[in-house]
N, CA, C and O of each residue as an XYZ file, in Angstrom:
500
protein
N    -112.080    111.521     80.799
C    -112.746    110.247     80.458
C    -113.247    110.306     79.022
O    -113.796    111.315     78.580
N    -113.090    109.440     78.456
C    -113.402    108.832     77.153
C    -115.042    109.021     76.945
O    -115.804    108.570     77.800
N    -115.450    109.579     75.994
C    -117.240    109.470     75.617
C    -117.622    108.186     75.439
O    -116.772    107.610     74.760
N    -118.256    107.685     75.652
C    -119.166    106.225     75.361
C    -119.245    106.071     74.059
O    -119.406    107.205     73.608
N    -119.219    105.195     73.069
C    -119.942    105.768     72.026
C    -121.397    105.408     71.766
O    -121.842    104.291     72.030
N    -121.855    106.029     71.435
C    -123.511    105.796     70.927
C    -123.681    104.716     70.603
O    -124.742    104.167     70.899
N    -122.629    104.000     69.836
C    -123.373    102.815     69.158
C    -122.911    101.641     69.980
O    -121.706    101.580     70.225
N    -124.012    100.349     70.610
C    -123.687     99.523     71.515
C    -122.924     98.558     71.420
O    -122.243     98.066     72.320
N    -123.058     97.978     69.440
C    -121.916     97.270     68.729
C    -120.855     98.029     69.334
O    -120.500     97.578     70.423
N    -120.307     98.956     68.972
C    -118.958     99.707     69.410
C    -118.378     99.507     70.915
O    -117.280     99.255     71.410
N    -119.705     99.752     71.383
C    -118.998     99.824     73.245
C    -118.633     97.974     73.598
O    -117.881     97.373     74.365
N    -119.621     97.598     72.576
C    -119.352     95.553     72.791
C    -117.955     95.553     72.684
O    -117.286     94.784     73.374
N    -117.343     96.487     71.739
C    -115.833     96.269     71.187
C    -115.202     96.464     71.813
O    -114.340     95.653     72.152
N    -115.300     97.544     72.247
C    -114.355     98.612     73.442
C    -114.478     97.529     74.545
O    -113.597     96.672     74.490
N    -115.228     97.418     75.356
C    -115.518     96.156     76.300
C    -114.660     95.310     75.922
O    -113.593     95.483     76.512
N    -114.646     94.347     75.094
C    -114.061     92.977     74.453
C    -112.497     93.321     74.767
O    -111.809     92.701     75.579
N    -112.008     94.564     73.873
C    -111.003     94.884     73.815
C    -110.102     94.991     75.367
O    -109.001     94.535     75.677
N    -111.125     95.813     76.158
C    -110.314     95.777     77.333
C    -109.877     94.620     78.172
O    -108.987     94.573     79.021
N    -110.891     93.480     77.649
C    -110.988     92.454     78.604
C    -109.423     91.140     77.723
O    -108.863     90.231     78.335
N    -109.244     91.419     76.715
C    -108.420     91.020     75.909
C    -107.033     91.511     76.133
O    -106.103     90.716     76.267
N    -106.840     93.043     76.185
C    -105.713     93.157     76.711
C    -105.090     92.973     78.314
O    -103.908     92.898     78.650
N    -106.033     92.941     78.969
C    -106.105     92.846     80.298
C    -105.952     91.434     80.526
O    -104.987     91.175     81.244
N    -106.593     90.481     80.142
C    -106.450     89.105     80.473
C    -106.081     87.991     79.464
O    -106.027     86.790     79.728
N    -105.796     88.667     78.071
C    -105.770     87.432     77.320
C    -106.444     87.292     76.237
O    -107.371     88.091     76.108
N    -106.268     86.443     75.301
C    -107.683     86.440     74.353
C    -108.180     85.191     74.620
O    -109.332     84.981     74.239
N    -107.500     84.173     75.271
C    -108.797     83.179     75.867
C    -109.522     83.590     76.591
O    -110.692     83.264     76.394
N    -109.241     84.453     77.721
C    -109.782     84.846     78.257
C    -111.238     85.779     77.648
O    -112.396     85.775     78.066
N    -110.671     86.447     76.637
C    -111.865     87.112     75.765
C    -112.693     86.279     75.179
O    -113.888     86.527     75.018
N    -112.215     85.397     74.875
C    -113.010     84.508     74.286
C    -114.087     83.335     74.895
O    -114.991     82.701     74.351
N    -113.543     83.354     76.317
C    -114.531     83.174     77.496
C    -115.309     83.680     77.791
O    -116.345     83.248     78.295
N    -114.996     84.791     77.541
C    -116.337     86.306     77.855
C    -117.630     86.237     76.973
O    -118.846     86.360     77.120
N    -116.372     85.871     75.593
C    -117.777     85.839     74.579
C    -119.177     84.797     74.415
O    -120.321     84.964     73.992
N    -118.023     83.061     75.288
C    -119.108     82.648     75.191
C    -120.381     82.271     76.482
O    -121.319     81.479     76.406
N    -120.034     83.035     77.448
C    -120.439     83.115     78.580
C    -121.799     84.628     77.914
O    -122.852     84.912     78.485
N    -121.411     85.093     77.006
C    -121.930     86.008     76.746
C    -123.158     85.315     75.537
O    -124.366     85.554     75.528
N    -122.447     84.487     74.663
C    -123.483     84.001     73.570
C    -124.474     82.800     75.080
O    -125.688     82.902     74.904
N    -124.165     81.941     76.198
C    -124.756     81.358     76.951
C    -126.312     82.276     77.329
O    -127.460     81.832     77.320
N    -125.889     83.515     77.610
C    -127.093     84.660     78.093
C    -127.878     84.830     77.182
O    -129.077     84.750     77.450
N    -127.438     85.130     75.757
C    -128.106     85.679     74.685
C    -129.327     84.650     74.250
O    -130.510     84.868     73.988
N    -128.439     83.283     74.287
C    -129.719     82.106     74.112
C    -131.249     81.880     74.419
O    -132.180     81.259     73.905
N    -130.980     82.949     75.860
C    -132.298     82.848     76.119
C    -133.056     83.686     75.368
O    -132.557     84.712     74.906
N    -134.365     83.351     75.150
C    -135.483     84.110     74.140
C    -135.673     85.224     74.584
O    -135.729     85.987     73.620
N    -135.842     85.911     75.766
C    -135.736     87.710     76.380
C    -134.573     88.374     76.134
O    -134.432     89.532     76.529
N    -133.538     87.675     75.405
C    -132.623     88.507     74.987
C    -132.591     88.910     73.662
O    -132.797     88.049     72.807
N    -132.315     90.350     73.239
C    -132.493     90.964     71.926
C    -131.784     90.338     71.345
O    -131.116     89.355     71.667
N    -131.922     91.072     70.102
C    -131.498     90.828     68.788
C    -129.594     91.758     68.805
O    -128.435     91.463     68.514
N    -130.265     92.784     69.272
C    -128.980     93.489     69.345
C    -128.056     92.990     70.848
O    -126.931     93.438     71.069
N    -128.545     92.303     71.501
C    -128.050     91.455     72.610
C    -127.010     90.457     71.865
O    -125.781     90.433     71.929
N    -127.725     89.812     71.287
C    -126.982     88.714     70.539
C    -125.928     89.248     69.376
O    -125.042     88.491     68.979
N    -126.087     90.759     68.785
C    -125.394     90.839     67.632
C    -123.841     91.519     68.587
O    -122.723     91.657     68.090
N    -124.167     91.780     69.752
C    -122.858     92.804     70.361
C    -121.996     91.621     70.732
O    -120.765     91.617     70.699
N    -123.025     90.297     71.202
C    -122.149     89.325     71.902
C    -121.301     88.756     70.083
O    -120.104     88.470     70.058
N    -122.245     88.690     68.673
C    -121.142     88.263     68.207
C    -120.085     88.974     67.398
O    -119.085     88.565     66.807
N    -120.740     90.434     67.591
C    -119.085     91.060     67.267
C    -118.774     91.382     68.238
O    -119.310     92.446     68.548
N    -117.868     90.838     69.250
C    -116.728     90.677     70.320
C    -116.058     88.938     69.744
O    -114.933     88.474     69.559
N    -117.120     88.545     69.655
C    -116.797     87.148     68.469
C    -115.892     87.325     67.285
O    -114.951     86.563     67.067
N    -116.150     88.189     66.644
C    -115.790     88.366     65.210
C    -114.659     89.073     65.568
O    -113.631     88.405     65.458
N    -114.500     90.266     65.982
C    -113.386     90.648     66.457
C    -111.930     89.917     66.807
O    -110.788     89.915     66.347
N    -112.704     89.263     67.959
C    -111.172     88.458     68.515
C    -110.853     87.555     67.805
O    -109.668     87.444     67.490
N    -111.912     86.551     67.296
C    -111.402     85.695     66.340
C    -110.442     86.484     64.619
O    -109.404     85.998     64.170
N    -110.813     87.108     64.306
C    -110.479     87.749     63.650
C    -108.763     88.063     63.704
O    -107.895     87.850     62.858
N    -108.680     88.710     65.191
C    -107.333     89.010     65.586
C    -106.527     88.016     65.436
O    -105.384     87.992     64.980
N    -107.402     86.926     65.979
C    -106.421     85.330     66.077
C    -106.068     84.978     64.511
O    -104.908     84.687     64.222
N    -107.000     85.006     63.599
C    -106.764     84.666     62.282
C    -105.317     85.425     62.019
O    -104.209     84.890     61.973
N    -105.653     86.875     61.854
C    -104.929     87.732     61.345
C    -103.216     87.774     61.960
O    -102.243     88.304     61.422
N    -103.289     86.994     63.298
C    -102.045     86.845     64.059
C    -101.438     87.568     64.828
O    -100.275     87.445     65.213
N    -102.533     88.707     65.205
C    -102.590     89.972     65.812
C    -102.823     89.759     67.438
O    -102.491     90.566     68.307
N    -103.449     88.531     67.635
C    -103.871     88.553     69.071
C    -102.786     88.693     69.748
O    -101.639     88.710     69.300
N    -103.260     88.835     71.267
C    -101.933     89.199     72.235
C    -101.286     87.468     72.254
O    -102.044     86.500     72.198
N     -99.695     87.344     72.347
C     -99.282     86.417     72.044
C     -99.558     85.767     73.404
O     -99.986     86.317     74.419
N     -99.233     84.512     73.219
C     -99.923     84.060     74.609
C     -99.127     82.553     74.094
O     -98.719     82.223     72.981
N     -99.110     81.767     75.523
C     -98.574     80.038     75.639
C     -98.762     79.423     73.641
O     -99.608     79.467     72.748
N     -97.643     79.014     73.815
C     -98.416     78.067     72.630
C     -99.591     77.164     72.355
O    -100.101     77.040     71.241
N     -99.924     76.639     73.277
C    -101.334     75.720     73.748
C    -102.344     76.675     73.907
O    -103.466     76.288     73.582
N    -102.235     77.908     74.353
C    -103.484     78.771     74.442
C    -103.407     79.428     73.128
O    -104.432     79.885     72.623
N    -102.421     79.497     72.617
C    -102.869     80.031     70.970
C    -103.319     79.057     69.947
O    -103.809     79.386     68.867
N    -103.137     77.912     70.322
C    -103.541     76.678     69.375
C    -104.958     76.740     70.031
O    -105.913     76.587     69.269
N    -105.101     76.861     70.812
C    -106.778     76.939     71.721
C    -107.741     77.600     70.845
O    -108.752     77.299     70.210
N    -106.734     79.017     71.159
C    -107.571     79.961     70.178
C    -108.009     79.951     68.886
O    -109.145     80.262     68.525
N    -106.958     79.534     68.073
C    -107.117     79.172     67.088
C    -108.027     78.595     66.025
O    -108.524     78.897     64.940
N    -107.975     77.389     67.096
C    -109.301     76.412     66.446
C    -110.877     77.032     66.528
O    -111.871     76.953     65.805
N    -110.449     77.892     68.198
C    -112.112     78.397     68.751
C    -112.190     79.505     67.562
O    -113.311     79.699     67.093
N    -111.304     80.110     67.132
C    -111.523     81.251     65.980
C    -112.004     80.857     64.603
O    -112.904     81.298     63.888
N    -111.163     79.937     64.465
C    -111.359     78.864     63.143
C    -113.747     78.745     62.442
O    -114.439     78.675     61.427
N    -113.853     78.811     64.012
C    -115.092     78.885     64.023
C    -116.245     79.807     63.811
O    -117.450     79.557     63.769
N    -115.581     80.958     63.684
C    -116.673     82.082     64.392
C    -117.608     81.850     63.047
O    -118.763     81.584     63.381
N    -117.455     81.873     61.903
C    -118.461     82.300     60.760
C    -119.620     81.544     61.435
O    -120.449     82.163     62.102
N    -119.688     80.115     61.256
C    -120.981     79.111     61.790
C    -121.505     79.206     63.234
O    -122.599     78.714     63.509
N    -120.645     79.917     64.300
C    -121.046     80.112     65.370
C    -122.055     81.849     65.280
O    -123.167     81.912     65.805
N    -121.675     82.607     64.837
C    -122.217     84.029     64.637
C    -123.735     83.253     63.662
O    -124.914     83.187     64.010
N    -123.093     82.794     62.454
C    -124.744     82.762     61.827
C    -125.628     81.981     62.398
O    -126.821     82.253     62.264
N    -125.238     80.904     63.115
C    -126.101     79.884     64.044
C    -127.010     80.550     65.209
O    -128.150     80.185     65.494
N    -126.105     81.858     65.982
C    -126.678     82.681     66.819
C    -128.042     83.784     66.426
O    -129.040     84.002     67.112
N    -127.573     84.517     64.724
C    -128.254     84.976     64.488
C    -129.700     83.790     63.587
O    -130.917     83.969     63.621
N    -129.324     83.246     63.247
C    -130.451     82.644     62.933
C    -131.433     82.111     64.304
O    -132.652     82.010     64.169
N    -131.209     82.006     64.733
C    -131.839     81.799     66.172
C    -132.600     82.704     66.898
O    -133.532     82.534     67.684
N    -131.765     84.163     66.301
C    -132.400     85.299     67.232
C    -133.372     86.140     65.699
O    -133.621     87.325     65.478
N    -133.706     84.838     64.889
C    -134.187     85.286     63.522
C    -134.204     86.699     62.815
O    -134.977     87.638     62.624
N    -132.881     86.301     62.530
C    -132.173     87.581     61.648
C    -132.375     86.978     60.042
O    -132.294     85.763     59.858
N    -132.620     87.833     59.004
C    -133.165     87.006     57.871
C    -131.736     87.425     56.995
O    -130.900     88.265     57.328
N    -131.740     86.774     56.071
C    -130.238     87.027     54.981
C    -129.903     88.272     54.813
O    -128.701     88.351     55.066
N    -130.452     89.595     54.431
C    -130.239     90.831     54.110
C    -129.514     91.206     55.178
O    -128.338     91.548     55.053
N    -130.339     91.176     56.719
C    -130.038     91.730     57.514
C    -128.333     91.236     57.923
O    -127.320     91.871     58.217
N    -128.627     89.904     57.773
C    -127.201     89.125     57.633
C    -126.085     89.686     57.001
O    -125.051     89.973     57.605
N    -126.269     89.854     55.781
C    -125.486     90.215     54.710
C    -124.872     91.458     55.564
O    -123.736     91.225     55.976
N    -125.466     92.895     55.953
C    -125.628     93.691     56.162
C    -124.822     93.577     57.623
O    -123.689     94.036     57.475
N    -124.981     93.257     58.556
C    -124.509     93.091     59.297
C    -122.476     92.437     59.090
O    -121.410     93.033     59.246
N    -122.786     91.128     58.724
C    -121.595     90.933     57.912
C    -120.182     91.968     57.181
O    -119.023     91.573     57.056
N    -120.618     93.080     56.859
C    -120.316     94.292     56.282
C    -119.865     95.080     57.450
O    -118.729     95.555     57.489
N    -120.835     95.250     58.523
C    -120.526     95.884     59.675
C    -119.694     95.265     60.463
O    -119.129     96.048     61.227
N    -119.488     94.522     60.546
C    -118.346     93.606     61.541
C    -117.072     94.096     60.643
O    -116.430     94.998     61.181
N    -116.623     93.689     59.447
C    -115.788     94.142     58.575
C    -115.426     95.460     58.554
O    -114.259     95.521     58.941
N    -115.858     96.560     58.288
C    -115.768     97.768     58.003
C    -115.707     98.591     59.311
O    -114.847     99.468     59.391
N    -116.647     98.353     60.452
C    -116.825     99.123     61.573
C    -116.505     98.532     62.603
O    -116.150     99.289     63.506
N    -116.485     97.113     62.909
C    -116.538     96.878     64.707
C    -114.940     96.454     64.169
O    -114.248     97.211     64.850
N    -114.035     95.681     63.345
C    -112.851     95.403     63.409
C    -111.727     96.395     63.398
O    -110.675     96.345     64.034
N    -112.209     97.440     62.432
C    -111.246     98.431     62.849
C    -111.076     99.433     64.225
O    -110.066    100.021     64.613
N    -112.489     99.403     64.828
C    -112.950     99.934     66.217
C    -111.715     98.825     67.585
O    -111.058     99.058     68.600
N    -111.994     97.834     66.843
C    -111.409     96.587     68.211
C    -109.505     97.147     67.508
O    -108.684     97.739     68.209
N    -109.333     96.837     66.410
C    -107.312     97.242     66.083
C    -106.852     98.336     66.645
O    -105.683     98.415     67.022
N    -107.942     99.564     66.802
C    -107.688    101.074     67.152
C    -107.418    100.750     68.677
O    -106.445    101.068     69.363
N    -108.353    100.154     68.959
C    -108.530     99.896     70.819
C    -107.393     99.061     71.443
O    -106.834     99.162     72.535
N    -107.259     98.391     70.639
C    -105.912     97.251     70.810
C    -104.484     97.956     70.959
O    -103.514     97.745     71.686
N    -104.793     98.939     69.899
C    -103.488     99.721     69.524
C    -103.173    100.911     70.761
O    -102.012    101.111     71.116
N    -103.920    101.402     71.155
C    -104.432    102.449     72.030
C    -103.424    102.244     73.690
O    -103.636    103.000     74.638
């Protein structure tokens, strides 16, 4: 068995990932927002909300990049548009769960550098 990894961003990925190759990326992308639905509420962290939006950033990402698992034409035009979205949907979440610009910025960086190549490895795997 595989180690967990320490970091919960990461396991959000690993998660996302499995649920993506296993069912789809609408399907992932159902997850995510069934997942941003939970986070809304005010007892949910900060890091609650940041795992739900890199599984966000991720898949949308894939969809941009043209990487997602291929799927119906209508469910990739689906996707598409829902991907089309993520920047204003992620900062809308974190502003909510009052994340201030730095942390933003900063985070931003981490989705890029660490949770996307974590989700291509997992994909690839």
């Amino acid at each position: 068995a595989e180690a967990k990894p320490a970091d919960p961003l990461l396991a959000a990925v690993d998660q996302i990932a499995k649920v993506a190759k296993n069912r789809g990326t609408l399907a992932a992308l159902d997850f995510v927002f069934a997942c941003y639905d939970r986070v809304k509420d005010p007892r949910a962290t900060l890091g609650d909300a940041q795992a739900c939006a890199a599984q966000d950033f991720v898949v949308s990402k894939s969809v941009e990049d043209g990487k997602a698992k291929r799927e119906s034409a209508e469910k990739t035009k689906r996707a598409q548009l829902i991907a089309q979205r993520v920047a204003p949907r992620i900062g809308a979440l974190m502003q909510l769960k009052g994340m201030n610009q730095n942390q933003f910025n900063s985070f931003g960086l981490y989705l890029h550098r660490v949770a996307k190549p974590a989700y291509d490895k997992a994909m690839a795997s």
